[in-house]
N, CA, C and O atoms as a GROMACS GRO file, in nm:
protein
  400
    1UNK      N    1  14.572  14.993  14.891
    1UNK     CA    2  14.549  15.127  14.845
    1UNK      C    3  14.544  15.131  14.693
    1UNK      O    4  14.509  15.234  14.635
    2UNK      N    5  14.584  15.003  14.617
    2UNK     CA    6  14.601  14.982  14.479
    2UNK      C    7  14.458  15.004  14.416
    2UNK      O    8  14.368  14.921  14.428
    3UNK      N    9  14.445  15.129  14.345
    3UNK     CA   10  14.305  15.173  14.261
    3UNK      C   11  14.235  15.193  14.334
    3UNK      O   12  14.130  15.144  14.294
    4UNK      N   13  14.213  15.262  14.478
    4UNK     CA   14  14.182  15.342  14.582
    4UNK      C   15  14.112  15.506  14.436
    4UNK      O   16  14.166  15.586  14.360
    5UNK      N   17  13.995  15.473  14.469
    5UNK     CA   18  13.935  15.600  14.390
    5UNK      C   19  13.851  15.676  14.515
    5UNK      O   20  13.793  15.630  14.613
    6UNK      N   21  13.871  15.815  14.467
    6UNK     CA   22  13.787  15.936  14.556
    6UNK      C   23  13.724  16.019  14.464
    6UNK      O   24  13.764  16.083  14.366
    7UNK      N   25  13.594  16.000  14.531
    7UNK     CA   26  13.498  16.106  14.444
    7UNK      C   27  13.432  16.219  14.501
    7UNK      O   28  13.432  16.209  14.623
    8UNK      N   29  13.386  16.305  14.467
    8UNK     CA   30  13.373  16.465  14.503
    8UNK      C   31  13.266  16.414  14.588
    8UNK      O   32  13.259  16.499  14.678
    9UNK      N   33  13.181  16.324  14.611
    9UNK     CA   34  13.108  16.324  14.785
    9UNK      C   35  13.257  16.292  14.896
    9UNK      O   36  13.258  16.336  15.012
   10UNK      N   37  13.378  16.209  14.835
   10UNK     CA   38  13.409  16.186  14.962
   10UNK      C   39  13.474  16.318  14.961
   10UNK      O   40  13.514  16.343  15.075
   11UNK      N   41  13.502  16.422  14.867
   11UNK     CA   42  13.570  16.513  14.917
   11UNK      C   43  13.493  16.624  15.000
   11UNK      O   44  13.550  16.701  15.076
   12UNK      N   45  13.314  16.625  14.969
   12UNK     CA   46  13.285  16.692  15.033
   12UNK      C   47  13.241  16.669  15.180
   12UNK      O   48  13.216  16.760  15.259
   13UNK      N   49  13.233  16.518  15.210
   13UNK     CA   50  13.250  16.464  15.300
   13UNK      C   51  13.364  16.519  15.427
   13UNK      O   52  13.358  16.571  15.539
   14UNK      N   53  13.475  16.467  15.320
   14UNK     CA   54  13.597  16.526  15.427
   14UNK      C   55  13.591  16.718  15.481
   14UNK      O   56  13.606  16.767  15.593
   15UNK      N   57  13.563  16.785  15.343
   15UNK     CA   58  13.541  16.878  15.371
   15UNK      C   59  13.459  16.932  15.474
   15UNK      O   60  13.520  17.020  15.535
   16UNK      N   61  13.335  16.911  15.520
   16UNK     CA   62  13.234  16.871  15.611
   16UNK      C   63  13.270  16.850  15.729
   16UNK      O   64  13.230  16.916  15.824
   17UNK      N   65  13.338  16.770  15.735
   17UNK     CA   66  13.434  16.693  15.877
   17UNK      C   67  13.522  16.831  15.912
   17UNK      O   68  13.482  16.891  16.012
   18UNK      N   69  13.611  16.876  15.858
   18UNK     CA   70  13.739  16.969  15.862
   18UNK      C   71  13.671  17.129  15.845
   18UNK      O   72  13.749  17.225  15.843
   19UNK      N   73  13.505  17.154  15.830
   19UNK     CA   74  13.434  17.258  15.853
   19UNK      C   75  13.532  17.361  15.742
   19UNK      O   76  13.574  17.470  15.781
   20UNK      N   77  13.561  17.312  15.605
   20UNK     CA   78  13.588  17.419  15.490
   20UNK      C   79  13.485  17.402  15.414
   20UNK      O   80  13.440  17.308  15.348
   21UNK      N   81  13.454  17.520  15.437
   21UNK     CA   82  13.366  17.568  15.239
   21UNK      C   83  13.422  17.554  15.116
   21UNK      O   84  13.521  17.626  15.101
   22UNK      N   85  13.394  17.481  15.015
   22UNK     CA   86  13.434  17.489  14.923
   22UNK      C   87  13.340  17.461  14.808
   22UNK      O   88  13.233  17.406  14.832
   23UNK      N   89  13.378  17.501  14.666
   23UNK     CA   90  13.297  17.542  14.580
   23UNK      C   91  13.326  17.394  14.496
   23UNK      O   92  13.427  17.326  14.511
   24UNK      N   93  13.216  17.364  14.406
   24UNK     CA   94  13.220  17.240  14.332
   24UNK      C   95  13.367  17.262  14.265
   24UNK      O   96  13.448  17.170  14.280
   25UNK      N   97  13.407  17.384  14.188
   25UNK     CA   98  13.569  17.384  14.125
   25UNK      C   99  13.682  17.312  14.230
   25UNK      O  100  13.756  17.216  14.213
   26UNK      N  101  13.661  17.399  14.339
   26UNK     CA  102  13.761  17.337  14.394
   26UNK      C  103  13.744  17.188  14.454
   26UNK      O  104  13.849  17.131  14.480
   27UNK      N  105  13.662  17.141  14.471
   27UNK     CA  106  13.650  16.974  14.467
   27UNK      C  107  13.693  16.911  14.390
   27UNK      O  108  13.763  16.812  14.406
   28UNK      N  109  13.653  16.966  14.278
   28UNK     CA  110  13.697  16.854  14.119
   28UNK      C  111  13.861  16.886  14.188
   28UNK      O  112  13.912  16.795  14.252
   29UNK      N  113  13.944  17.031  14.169
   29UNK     CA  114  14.035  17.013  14.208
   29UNK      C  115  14.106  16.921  14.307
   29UNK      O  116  14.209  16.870  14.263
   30UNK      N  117  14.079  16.894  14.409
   30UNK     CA  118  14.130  16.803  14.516
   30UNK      C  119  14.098  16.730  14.505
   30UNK      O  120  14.154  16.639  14.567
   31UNK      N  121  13.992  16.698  14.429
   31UNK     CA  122  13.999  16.462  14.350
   31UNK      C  123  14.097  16.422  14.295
   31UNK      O  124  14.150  16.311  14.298
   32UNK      N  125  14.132  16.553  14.222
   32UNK     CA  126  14.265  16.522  14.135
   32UNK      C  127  14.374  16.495  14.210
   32UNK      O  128  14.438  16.390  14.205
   33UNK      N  129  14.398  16.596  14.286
   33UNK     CA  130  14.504  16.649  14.360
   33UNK      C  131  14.541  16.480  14.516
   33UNK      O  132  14.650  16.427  14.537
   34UNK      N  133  14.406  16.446  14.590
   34UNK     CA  134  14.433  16.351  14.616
   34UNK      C  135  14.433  16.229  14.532
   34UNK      O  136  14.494  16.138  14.587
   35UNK      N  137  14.387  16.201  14.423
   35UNK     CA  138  14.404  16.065  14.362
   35UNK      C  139  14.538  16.065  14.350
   35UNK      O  140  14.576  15.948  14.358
   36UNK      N  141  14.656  16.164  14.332
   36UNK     CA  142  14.770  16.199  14.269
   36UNK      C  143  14.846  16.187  14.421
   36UNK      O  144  14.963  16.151  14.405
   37UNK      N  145  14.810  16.209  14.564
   37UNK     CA  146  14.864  16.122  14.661
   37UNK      C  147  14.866  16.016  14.691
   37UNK      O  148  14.955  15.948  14.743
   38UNK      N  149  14.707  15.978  14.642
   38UNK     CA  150  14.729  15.798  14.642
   38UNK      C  151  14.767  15.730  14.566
   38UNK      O  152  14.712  15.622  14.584
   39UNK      N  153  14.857  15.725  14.453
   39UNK     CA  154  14.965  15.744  14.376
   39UNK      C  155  15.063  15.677  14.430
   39UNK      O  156  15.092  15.559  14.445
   40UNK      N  157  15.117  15.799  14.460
   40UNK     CA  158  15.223  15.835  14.557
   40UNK      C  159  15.288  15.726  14.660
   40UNK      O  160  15.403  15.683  14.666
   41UNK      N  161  15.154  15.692  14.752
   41UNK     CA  162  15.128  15.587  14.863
   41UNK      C  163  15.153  15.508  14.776
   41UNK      O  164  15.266  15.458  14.770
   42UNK      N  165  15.086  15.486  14.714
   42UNK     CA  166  15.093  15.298  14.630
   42UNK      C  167  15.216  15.300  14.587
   42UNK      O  168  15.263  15.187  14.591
   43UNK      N  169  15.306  15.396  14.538
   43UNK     CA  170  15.386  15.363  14.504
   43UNK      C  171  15.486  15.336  14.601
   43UNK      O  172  15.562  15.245  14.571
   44UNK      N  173  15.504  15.394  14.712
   44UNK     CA  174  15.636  15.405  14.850
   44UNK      C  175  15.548  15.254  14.911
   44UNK      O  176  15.577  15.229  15.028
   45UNK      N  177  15.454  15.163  14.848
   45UNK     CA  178  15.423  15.088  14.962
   45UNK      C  179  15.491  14.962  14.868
   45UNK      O  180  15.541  14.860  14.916
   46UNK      N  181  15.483  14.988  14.749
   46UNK     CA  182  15.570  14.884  14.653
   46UNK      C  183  15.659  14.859  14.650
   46UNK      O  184  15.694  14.749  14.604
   47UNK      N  185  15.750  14.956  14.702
   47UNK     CA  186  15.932  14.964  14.654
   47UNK      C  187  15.949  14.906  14.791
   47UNK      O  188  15.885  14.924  14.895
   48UNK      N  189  16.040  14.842  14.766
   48UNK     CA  190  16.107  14.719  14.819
   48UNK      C  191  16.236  14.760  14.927
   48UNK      O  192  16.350  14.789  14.891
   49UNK      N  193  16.194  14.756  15.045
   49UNK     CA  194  16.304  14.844  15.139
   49UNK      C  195  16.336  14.698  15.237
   49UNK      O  196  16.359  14.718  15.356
   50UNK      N  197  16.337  14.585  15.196
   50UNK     CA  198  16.370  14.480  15.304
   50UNK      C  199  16.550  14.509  15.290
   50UNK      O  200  16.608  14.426  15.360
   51UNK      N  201  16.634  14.593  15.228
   51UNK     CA  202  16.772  14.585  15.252
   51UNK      C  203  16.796  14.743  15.317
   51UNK      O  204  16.906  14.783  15.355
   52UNK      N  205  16.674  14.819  15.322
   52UNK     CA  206  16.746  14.922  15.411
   52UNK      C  207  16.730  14.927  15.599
   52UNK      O  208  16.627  14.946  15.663
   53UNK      N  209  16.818  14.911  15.632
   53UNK     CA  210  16.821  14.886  15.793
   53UNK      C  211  16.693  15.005  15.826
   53UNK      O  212  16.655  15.092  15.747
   54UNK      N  213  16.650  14.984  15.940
   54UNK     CA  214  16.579  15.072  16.020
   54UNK      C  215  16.654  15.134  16.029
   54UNK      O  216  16.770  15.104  16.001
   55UNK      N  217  16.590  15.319  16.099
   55UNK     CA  218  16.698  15.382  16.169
   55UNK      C  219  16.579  15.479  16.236
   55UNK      O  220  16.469  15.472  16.182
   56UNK      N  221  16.592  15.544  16.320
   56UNK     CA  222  16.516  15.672  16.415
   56UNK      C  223  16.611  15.804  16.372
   56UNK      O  224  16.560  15.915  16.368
   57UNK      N  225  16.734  15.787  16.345
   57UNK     CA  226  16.813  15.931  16.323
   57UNK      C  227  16.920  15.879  16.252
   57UNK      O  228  16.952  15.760  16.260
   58UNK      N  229  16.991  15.980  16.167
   58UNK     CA  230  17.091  15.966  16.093
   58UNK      C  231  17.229  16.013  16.140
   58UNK      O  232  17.330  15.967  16.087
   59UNK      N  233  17.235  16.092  16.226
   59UNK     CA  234  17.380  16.207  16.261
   59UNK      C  235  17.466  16.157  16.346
   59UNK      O  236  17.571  16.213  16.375
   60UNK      N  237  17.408  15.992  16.415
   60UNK     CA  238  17.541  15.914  16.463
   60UNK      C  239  17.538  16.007  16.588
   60UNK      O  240  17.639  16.043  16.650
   61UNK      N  241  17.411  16.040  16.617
   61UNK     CA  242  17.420  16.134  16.758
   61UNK      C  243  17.373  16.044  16.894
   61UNK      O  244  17.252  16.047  16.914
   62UNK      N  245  17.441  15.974  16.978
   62UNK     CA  246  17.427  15.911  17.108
   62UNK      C  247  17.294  15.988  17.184
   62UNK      O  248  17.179  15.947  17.203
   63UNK      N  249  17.359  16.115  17.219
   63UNK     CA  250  17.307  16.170  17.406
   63UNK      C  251  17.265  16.354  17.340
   63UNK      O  252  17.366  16.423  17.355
   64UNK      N  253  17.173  16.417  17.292
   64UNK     CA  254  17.175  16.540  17.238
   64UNK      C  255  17.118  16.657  17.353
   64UNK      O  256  17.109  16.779  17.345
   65UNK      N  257  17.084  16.553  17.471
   65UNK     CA  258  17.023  16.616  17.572
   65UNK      C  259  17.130  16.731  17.708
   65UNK      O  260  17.215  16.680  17.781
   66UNK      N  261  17.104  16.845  17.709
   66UNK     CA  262  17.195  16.880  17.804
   66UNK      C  263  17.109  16.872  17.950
   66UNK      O  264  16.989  16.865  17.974
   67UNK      N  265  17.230  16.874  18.037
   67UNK     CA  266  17.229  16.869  18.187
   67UNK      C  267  17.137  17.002  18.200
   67UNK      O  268  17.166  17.115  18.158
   68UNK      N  269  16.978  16.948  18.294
   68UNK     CA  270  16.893  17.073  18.327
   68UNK      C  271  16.937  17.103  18.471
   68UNK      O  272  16.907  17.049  18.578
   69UNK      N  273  17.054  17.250  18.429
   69UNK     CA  274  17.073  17.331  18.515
   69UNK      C  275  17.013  17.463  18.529
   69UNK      O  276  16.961  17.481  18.419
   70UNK      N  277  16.990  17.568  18.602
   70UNK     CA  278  16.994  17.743  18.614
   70UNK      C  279  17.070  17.778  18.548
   70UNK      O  280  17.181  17.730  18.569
   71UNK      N  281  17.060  17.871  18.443
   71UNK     CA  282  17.131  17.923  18.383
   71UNK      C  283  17.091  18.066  18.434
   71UNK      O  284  17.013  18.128  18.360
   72UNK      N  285  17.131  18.124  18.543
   72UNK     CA  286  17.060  18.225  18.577
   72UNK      C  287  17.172  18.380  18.515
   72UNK      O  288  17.160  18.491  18.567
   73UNK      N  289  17.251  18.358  18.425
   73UNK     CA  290  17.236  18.473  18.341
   73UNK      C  291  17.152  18.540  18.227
   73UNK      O  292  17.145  18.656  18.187
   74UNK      N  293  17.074  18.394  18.181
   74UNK     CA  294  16.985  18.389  18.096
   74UNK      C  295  16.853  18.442  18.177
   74UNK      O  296  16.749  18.459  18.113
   75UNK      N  297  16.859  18.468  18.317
   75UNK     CA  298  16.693  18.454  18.385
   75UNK      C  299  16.643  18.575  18.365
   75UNK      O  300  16.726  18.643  18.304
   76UNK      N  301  16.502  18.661  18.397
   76UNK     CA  302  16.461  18.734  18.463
   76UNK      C  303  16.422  18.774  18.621
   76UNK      O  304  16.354  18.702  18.694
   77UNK      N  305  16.476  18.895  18.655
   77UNK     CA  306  16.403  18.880  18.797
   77UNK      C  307  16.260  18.917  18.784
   77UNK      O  308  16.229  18.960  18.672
   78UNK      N  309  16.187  18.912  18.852
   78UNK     CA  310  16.027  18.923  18.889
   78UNK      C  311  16.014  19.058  18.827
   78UNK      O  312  15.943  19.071  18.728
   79UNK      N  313  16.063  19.135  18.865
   79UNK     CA  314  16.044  19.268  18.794
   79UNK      C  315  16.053  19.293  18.717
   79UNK      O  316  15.980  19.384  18.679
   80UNK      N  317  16.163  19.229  18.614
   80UNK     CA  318  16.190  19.277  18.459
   80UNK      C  319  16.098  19.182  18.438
   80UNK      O  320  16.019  19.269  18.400
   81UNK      N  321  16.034  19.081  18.426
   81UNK     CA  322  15.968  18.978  18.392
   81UNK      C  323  15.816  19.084  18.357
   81UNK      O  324  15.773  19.118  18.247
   82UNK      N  325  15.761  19.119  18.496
   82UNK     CA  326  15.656  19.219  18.458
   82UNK      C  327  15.634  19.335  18.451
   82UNK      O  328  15.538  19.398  18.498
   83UNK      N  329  15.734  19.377  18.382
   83UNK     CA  330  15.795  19.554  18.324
   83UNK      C  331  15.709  19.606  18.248
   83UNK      O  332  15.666  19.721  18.255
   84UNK      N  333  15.672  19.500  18.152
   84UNK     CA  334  15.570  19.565  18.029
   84UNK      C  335  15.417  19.494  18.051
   84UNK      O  336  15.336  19.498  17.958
   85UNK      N  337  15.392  19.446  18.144
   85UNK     CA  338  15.262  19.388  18.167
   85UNK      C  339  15.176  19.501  18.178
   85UNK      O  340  15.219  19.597  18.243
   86UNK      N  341  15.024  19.509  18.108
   86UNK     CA  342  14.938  19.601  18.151
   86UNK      C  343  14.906  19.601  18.271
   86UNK      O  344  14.908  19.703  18.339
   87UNK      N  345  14.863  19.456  18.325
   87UNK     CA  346  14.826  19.445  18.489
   87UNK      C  347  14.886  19.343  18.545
   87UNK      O  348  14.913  19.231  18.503
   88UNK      N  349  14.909  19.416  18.681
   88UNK     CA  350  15.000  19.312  18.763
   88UNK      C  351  14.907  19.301  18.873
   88UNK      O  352  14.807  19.373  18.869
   89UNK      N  353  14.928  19.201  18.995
   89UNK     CA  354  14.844  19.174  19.143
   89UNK      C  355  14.948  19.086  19.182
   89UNK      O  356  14.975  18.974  19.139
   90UNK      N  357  15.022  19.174  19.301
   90UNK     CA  358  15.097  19.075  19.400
   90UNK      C  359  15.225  19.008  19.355
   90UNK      O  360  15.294  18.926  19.416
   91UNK      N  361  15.243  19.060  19.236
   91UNK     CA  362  15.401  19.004  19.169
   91UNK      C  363  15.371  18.909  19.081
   91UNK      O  364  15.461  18.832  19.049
   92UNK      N  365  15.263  18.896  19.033
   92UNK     CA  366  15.139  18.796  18.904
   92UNK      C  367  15.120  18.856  18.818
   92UNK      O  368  15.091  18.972  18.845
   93UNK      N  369  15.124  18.821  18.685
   93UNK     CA  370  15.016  18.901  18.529
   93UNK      C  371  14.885  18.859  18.574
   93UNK      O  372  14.858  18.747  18.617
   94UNK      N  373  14.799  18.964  18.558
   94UNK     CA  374  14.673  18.978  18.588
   94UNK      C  375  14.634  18.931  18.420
   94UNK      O  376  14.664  19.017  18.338
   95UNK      N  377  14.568  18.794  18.361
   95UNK     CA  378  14.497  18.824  18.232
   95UNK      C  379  14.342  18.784  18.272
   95UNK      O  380  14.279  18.757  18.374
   96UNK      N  381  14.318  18.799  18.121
   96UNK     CA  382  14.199  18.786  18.148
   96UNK      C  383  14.090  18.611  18.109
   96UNK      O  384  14.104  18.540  18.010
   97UNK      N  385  13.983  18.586  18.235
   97UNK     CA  386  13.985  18.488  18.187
   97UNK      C  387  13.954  18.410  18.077
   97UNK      O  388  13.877  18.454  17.992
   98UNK      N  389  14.000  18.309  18.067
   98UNK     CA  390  13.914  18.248  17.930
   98UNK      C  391  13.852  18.109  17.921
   98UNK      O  392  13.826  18.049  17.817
   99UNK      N  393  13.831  18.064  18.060
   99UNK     CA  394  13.744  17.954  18.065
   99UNK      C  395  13.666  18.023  18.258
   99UNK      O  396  13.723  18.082  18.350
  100UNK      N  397  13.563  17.988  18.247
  100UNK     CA  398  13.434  18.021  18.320
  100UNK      C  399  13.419  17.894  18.436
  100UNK      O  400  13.323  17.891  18.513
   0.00000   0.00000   0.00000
């Protein structure tokens, strides 16, 4: 990534891809703005982490998962469930569709 340069085609490139409009100002802007992440990268790929152990989590937490029980004070019955629905059919929310 060392001297990794981006120029306002690849930004309008990317732009293109990700379907934003943008104006030549703001391009020049985000050449800058990413050259100044790839930076960044080059630099976290330099520094030297062969003495920090791996880890996935820090909080010394084993098991964070609880037992999937009913908590049926927490529930709704069918009715309060569709109290405020505009349309109901048969004890169902009636919506509307959106694939054909």
């Amino acid at each position: 990534m060392a001297g990794t340069k981006i120029s306002i085609a690849d930004v309008t490139h990317l732009a293109r891809l990700a379907n934003l409009p943008l104006d030549e100002e703001r391009k020049k802007i985000l050449v800058d703005q990413i050259a100044t992440v790839y930076e960044y990268v080059d630099t976290l790929e330099k520094t030297d982490t062969s003495a920090v152990p791996e880890t996935n989590q820090v909080a010394g937490l084993t098991n964070v998962w609880r037992e999937d029980e009913l908590d049926e004070s927490r529930m709704l019955t069918q009715s309060q469930a569709l109290q405020n629905a505009k349309i109901t059919a048969n004890g169902y929310f009636v919506v509307p569709a959106v694939l054909e």
